[in-house]
N, CA and C atoms as a LAMMPS dump frame, in Angstrom:
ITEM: TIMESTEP
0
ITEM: NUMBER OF ATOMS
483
ITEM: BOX BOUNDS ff ff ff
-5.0000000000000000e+02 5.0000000000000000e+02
-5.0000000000000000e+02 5.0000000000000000e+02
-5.0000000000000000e+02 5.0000000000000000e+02
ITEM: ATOMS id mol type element x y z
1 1 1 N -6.477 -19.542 15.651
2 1 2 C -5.659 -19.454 14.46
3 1 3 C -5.265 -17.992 14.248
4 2 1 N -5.693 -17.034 13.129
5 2 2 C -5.15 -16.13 12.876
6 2 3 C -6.68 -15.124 13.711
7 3 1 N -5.648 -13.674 14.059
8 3 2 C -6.733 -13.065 14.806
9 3 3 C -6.261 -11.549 14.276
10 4 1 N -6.105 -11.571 13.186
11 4 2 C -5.529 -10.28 12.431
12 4 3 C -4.827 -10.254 11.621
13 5 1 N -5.773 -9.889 10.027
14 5 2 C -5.043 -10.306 8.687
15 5 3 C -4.747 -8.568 7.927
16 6 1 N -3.576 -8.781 7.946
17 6 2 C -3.284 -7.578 7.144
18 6 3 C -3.155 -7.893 5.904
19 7 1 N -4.109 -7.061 5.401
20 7 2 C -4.321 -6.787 3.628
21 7 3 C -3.613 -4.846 3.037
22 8 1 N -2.52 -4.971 2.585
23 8 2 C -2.428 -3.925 1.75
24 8 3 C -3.227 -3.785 0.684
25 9 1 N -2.909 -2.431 0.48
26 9 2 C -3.507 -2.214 -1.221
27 9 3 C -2.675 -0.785 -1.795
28 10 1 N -1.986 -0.845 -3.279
29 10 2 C -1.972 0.02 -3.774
30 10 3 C -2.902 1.15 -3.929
31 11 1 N -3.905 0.669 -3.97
32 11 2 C -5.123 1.195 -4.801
33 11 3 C -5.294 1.542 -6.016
34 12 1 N -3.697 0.721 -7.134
35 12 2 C -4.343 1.008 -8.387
36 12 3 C -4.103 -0.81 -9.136
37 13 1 N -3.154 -1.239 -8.393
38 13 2 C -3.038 -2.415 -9.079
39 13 3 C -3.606 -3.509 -8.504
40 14 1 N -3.756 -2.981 -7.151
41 14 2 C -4.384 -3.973 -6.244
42 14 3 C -5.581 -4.937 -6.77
43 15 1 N -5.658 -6.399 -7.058
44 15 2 C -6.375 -6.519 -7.473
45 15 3 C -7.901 -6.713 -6.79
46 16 1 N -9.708 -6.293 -6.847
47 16 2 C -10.063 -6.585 -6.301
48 16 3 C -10.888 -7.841 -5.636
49 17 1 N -10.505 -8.65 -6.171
50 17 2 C -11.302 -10.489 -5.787
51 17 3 C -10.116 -10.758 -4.586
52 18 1 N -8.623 -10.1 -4.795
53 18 2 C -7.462 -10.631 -3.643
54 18 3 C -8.05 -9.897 -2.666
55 19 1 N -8.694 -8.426 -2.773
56 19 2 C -8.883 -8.03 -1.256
57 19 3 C -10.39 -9.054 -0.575
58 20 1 N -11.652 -9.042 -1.747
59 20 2 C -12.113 -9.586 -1.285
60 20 3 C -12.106 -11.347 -0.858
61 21 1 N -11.273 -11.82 -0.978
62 21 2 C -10.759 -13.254 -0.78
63 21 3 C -9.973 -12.944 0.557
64 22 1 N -9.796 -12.105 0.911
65 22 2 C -8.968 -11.93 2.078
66 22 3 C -9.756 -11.63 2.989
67 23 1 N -10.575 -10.463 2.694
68 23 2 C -12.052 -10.245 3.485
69 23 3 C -12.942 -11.468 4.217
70 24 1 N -12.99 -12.35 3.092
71 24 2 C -13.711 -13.804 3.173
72 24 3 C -12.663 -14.934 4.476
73 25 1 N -11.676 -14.707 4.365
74 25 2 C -10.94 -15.842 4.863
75 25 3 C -10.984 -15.296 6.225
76 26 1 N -11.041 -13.952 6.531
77 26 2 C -10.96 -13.446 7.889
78 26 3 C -12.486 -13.454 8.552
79 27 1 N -13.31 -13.553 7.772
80 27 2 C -14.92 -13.672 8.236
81 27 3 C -14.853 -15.422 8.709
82 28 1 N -14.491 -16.063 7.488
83 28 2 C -14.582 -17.599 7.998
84 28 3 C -13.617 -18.172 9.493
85 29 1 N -12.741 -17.541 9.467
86 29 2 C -12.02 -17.93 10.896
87 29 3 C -11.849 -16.562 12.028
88 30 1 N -13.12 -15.431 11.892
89 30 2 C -13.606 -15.1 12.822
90 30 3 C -12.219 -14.042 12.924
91 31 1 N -10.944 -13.315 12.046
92 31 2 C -10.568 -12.521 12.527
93 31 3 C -10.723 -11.17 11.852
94 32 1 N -10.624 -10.304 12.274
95 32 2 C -10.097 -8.814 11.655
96 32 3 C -9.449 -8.488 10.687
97 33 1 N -9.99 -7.507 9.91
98 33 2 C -8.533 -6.969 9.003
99 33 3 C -7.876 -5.792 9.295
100 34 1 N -7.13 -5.594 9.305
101 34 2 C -6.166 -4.429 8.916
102 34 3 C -5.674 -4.181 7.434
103 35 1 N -6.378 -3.09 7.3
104 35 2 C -6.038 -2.636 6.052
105 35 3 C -5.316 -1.668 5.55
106 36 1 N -3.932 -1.622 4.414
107 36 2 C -2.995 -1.004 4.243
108 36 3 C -2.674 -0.125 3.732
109 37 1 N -2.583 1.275 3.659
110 37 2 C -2.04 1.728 2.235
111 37 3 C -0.698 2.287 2.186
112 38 1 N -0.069 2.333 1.467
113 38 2 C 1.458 3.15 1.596
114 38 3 C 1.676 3.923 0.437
115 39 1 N 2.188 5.311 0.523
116 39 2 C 2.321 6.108 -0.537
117 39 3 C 3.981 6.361 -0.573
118 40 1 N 4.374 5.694 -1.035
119 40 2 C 6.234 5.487 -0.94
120 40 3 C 7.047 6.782 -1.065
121 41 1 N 8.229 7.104 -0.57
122 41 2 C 8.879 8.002 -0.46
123 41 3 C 9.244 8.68 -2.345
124 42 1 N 9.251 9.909 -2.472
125 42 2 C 9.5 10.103 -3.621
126 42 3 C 10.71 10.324 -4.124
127 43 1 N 11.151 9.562 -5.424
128 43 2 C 12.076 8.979 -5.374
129 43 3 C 12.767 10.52 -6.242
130 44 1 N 14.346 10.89 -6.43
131 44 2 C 14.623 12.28 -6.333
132 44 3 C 14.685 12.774 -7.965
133 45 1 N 14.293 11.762 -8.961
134 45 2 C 13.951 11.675 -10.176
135 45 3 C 12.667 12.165 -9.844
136 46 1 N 11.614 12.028 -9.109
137 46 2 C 10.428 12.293 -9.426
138 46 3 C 10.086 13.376 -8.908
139 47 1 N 10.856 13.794 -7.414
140 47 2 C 11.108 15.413 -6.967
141 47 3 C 11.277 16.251 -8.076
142 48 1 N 12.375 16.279 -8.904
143 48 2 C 13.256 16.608 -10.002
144 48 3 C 11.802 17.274 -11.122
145 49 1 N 11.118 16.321 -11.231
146 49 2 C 10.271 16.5 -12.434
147 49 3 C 9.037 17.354 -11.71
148 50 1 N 8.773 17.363 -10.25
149 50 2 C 7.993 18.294 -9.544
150 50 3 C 8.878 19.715 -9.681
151 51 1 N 10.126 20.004 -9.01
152 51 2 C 10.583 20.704 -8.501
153 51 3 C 11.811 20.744 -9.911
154 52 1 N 10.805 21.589 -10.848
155 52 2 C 12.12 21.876 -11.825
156 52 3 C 12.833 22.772 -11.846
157 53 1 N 14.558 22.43 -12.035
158 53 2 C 15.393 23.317 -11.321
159 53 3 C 15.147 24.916 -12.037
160 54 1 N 14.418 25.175 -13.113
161 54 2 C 14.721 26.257 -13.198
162 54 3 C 13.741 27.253 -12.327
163 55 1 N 12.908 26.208 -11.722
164 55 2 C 11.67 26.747 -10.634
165 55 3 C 12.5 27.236 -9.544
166 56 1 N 13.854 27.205 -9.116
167 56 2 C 14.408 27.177 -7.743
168 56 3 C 15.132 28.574 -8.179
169 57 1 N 14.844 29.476 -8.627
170 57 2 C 15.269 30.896 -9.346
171 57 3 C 15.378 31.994 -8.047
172 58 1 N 13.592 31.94 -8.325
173 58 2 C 13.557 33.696 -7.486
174 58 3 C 12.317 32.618 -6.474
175 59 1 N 11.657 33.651 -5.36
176 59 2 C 10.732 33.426 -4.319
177 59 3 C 9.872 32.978 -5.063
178 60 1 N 9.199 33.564 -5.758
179 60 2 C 7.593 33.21 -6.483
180 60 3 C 7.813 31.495 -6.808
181 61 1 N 9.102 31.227 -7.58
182 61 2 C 8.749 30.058 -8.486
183 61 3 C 8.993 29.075 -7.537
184 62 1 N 9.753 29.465 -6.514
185 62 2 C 9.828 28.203 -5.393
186 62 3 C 8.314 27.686 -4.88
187 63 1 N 7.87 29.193 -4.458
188 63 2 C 6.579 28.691 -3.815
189 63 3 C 5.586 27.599 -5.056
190 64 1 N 5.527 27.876 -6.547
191 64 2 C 4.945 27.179 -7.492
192 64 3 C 5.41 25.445 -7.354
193 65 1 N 6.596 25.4 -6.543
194 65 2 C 6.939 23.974 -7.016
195 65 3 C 6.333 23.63 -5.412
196 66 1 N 6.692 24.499 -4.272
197 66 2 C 5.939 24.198 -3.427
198 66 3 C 4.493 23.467 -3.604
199 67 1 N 3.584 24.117 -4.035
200 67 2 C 2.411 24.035 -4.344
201 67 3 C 2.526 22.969 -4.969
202 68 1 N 3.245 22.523 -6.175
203 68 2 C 2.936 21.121 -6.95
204 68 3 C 3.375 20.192 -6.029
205 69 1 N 4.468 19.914 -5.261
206 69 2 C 4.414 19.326 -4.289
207 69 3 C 3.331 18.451 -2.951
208 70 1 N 2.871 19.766 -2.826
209 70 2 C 1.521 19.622 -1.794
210 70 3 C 0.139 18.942 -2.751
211 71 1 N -0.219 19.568 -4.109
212 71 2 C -0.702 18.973 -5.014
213 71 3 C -0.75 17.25 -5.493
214 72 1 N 0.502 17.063 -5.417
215 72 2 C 0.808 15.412 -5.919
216 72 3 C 0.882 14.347 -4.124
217 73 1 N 1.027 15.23 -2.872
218 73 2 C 0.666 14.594 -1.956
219 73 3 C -0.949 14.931 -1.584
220 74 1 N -1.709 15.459 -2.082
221 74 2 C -2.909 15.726 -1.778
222 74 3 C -3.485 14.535 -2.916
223 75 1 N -3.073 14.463 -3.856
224 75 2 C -3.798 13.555 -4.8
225 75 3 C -2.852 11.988 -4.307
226 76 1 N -2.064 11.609 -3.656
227 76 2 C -1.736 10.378 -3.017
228 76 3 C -2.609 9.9 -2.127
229 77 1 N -3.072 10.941 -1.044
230 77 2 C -3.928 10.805 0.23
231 77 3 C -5.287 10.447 -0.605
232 78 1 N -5.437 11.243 -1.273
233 78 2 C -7.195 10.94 -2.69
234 78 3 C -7.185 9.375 -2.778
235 79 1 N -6.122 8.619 -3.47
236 79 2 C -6.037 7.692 -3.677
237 79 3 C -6.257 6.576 -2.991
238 80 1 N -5.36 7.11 -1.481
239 80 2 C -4.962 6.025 -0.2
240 80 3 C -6.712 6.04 0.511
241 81 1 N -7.366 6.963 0.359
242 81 2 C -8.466 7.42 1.234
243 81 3 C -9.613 6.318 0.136
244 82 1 N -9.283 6.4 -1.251
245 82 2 C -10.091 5.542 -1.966
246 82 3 C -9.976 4.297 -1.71
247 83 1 N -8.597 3.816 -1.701
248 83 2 C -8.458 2.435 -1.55
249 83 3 C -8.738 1.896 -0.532
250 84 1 N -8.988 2.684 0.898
251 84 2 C -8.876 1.987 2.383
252 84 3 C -10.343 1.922 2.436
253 85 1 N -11.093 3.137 1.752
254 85 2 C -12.914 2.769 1.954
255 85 3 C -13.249 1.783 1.159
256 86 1 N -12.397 1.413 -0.039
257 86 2 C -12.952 0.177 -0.877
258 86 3 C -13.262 -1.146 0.213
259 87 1 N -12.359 -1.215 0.958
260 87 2 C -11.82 -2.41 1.622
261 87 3 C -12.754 -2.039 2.974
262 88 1 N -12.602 -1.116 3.534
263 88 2 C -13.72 -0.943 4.519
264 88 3 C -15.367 -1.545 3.928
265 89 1 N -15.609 -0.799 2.799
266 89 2 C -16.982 -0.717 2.266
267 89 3 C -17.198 -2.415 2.178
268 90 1 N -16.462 -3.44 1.523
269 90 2 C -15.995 -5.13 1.497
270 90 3 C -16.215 -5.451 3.181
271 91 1 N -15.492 -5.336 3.97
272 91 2 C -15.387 -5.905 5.324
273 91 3 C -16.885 -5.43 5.937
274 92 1 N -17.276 -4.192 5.285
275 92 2 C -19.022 -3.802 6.446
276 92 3 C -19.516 -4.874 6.258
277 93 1 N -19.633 -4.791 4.324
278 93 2 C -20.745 -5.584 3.949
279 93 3 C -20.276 -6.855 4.112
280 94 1 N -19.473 -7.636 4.802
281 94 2 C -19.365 -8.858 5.456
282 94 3 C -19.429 -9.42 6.445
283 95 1 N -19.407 -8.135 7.687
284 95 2 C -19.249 -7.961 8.811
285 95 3 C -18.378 -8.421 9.795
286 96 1 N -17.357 -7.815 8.906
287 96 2 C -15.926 -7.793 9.244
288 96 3 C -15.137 -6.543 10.264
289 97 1 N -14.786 -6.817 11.015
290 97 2 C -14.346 -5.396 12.034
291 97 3 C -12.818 -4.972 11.15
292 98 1 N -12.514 -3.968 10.769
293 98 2 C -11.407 -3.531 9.662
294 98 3 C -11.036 -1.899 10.526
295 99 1 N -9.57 -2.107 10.585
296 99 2 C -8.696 -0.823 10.976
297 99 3 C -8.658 -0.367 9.898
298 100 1 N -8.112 0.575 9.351
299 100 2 C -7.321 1.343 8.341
300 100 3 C -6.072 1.98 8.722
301 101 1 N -5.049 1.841 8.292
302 101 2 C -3.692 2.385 8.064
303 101 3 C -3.814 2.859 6.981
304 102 1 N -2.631 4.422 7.149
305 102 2 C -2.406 4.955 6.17
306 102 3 C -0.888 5.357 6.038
307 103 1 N 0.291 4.967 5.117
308 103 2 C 1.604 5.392 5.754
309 103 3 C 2.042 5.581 4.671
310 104 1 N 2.824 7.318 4.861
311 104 2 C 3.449 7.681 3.663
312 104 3 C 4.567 7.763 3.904
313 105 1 N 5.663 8.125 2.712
314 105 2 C 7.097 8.454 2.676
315 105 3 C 7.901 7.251 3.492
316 106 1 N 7.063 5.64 2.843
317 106 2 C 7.848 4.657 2.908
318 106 3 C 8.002 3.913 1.77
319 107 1 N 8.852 2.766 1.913
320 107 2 C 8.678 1.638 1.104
321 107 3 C 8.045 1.258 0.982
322 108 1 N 6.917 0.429 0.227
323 108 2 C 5.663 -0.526 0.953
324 108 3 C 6.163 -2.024 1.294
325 109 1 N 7.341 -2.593 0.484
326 109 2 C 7.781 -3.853 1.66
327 109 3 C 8.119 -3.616 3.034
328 110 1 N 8.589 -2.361 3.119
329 110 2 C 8.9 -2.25 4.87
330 110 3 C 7.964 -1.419 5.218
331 111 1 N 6.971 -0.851 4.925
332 111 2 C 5.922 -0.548 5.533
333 111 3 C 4.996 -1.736 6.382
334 112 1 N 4.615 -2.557 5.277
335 112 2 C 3.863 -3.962 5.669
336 112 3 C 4.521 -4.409 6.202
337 113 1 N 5.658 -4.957 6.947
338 113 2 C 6.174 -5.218 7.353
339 113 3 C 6.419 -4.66 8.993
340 114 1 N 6.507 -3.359 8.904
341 114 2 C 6.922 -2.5 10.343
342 114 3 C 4.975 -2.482 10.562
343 115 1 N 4.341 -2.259 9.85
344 115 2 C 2.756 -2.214 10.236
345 115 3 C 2.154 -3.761 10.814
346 116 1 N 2.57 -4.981 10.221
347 116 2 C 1.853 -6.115 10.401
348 116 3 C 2.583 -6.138 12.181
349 117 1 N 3.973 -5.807 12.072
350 117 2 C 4.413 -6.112 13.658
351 117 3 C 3.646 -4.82 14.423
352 118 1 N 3.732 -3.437 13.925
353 118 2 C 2.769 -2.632 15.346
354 118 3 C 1.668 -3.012 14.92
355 119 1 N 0.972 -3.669 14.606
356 119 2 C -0.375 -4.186 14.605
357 119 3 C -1.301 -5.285 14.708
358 120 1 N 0.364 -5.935 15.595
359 120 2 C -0.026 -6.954 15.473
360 120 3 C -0.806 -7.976 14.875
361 121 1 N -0.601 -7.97 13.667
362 121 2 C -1.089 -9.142 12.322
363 121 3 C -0.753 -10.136 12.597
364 122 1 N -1.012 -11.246 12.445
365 122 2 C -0.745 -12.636 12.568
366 122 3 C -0.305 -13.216 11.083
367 123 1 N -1.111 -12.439 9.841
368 123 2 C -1.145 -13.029 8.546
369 123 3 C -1.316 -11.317 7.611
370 124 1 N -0.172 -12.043 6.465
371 124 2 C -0.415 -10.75 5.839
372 124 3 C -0.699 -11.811 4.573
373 125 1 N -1.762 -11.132 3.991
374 125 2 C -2.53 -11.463 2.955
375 125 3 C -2.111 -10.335 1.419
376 126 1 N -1.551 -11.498 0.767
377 126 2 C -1.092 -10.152 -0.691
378 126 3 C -1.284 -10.37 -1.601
379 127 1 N -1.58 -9.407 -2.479
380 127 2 C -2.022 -9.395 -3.674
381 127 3 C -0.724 -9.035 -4.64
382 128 1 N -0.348 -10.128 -5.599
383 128 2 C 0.624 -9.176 -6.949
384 128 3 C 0.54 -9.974 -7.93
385 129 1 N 1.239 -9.004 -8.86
386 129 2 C 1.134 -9.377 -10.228
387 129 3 C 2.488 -9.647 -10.629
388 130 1 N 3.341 -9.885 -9.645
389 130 2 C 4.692 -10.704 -10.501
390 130 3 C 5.766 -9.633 -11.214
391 131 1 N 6.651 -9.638 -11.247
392 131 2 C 7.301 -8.856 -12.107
393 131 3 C 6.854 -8.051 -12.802
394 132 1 N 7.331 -6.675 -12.511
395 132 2 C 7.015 -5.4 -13.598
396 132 3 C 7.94 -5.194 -14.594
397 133 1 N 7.883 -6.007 -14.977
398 133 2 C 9.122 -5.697 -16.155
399 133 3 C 10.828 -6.138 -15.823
400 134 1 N 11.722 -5.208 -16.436
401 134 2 C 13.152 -6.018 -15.959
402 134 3 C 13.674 -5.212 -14.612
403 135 1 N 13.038 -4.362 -14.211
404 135 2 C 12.991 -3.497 -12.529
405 135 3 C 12.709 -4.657 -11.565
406 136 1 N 11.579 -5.189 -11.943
407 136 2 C 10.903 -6.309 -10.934
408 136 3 C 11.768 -7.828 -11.031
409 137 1 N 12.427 -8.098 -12.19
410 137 2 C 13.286 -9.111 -12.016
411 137 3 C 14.458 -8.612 -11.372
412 138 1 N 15.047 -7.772 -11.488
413 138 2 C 16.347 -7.235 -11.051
414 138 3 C 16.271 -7.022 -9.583
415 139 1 N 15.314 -6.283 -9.329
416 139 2 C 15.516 -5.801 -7.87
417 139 3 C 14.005 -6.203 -7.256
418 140 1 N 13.557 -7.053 -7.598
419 140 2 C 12.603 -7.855 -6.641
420 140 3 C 11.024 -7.022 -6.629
421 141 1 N 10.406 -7.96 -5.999
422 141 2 C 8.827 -6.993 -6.294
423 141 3 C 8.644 -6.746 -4.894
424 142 1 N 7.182 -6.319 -4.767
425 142 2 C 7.116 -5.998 -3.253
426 142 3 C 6.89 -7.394 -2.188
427 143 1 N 5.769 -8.68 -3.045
428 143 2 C 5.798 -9.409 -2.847
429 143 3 C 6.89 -10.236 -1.917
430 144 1 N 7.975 -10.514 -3.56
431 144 2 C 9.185 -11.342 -3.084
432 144 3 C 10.148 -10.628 -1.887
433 145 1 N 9.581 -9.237 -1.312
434 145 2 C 10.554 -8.405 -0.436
435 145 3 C 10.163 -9.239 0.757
436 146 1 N 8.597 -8.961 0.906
437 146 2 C 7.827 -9.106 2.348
438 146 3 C 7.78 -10.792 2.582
439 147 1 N 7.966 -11.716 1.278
440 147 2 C 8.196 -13.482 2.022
441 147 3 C 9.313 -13.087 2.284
442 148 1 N 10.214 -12.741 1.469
443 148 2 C 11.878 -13.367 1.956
444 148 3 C 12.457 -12.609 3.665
445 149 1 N 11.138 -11.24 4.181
446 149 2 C 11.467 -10.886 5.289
447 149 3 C 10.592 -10.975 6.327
448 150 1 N 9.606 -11.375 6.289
449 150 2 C 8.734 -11.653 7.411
450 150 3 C 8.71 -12.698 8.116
451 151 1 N 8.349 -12.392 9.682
452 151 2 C 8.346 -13.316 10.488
453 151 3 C 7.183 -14.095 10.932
454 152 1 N 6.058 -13.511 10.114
455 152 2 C 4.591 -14.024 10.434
456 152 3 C 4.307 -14.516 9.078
457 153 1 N 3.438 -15.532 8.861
458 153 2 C 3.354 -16.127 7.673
459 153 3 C 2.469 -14.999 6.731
460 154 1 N 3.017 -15.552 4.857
461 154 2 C 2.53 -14.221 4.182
462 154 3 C 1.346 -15.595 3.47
463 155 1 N 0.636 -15.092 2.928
464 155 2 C -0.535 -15.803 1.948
465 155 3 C -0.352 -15.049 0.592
466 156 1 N -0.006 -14.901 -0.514
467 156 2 C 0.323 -14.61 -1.711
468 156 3 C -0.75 -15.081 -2.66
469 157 1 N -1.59 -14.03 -3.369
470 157 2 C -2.92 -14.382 -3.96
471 157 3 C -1.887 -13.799 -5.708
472 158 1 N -1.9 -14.76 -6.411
473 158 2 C -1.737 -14.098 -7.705
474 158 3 C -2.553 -13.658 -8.088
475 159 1 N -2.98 -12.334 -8.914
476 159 2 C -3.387 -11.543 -10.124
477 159 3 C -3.694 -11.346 -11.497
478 160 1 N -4.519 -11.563 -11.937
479 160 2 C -4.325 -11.327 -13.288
480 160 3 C -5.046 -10.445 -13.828
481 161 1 N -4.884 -9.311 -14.373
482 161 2 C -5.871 -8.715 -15.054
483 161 3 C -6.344 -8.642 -16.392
């Protein structure tokens, strides 16, 4: 059956009973996980509020936005590094064999997506919570990205917190 389940995770919304339910389903039919994180490209509103234009002056203040820059990707990697040992720390204590991926400055529907194919996944296992508001009705969640484009079957765990 399946011989490699890819599980993403935000690491903040992610819920955790979906990773461990995913953990569980890959112990019971004997496959692997691959586990996800993606820290998405920053979007140029959020550059903007790093890199404020009046910072782009003289040498000194560039290097300051520099620095906040490197700052807000150092605290992404914090995050991604938390969420992938959560899911590691789940798969030991099940005795589950678990990769870790880590991929930044993407989408996360086409991350999971370009990751489940080089990694050959068989099953991507997901966790969401449905619409974020009128963003998530309008232009889709990450969820509804990765069924309406994948070629390997998705498993969709709803959320609730």
């Amino acid at each position: 059956m399946y011989k490699n389940i890819l599980i993403p995770t935000d690491g903040v919304r992610t819920c955790e009973s979906a990773i461990s339910h995913g953990v569980e389903l890959a112990k019971a039919i004997g496959a692997k996980v691959t586990a996800l994180h993606t820290t998405p490209k920053l979007s140029p509103h959020e550059i903007l509020e790093i890199y404020h234009p009046q910072f782009l002056v003289g040498g000194s203040d560039a290097e300051k936005a520099q620095a906040a820059m490197a700052q807000i990707e150092a605290l992404h990697k914090d995050v991604a590094d938390k969420s992938l040992a959560a899911i590691e720390k789940i798969a030991g204590e099940m005795g589950v064999p678990c990769e870790v991926v880590y991929v930044t400055d993407k989408a996360p529907a086409g991350s999971i997506l370009e990751t489940a194919k080089a990694k050959n996944c068989d099953l991507i296992y997901l966790a969401t919570h449905g619409p974020l508001g009128l963003s998530g009705v309008i232009f889709g969640t990450v969820a509804t990205k990765v069924l309406s484009h994948s070629k390997i079957p998705v498993l969709v765990q709803r959320c609730e917190h």
